[in-house]
N, C-alpha and C positions, 0 to 999 in steps of 0.2 A: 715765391714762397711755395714751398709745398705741403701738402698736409698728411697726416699722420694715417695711414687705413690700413695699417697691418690684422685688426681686426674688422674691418668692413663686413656685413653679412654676421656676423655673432653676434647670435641673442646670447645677454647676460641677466640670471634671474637674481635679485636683490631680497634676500629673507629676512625682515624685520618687524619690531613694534615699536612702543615707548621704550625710551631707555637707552634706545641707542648710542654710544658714543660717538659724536656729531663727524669727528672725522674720520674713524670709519668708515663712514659710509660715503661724505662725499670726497672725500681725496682717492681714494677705489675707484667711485661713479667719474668723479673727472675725469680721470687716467682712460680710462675704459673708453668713454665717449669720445673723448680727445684721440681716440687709436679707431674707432669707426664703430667702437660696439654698439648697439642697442640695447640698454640697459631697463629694465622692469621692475619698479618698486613693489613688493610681495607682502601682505603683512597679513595676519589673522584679523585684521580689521577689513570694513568692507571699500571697495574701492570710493576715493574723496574722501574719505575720512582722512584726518591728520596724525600721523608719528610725531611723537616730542624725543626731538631728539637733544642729547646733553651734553655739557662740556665739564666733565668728571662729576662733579655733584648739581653743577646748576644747569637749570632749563636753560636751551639753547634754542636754537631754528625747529620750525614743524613744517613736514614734507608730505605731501600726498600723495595714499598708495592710490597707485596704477589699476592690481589686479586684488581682490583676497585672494588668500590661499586657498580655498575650497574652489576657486575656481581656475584656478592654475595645471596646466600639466608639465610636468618635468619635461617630457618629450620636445616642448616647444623651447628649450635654452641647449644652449650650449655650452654655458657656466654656472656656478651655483655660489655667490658669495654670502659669508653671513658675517658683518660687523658684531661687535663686542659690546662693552659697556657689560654691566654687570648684570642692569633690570630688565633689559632686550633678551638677551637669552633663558635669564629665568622664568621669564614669561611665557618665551616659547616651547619651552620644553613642556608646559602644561599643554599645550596646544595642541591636540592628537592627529589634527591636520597639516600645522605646519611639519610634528613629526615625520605624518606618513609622506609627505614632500619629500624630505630631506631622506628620507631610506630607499624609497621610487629613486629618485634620481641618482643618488650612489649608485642603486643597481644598476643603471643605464653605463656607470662608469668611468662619466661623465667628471671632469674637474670640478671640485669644491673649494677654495677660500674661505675659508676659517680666524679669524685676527681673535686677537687677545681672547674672553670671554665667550666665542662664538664657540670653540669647541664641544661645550657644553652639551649644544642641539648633538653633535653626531655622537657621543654618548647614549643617548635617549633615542636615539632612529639606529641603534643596534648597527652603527658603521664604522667604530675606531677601531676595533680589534685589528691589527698587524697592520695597520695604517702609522707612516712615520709624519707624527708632528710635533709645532711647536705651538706655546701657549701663554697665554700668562702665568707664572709660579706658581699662583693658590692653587692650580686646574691639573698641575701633573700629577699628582697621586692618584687622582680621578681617570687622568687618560689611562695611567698605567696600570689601574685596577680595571680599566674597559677594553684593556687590548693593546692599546697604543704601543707603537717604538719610539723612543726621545729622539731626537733629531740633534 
């Protein structure tokens, strides 16, 4: 049997809080691990603390971050994903650390992963403009007042 390391060596950074949508984030982390990444759970909370993460409205699994944001630098990944759910990126957009995160690392130019609700953050770190994405529905009038191209 052989095993999967097309990304062996890539660190992957994980930006999240409460609210997450539970598989967002780990059907992404599986996939990712399972190909050799190094995945980094990121949250504006402080490392060992717990995410609650959801399964549409109900509490689901709680995961612990890895790094805070404050104490992250983009420089150290090589991907930047951010799962959805609705209360995960509304939260983070108050965040002015997780913000300045997710705008550091755009500029690096670096690949982002964005699902459903996630786009929200790159709105608020001033990085959608002439970027093509997709979204959940409620969030396109928003990309496309932020710059966005539809996909």
């Amino acid at each position: 049997m052989t095993s999967n390391t097309e990304l062996k060596g890539k660190r992957v950074a994980v930006l999240m809080t409460d609210g997450v949508e539970q598989v967002e984030y780990t059907g992404p982390r599986g996939f990712l691990e399972e190909h050799g990444a190094q995945v980094t759970l990121i949250s504006p909370k402080a490392k060992g603390e717990q995410v609650q993460g959801f399964h549409h409205d109900k509490p689901a699994d709680k995961f612990s971050v890895d790094l805070s944001v404050g104490d992250a630098a983009p420089g150290d990944y090589d991907a930047l994903l951010l799962p959805g759910g609705v209360a995960n990126p509304d939260a983070l957009r108050l965040s002015k650390e997780s913000i300045k995160f997710i705008r550091d690392f755009a500029r690096e130019d670096r690949p982002i992963a964005a699902i459903c609700h996630g786009p929200w953050t790159l709105i608020d770190a001033g990085v959608a403009d002439g970027k093509r994405m997709t979204s959940w529905p409620s969030l396109q009038m928003d990309l496309r007042n932020a710059g966005a191209v539809e996909r």
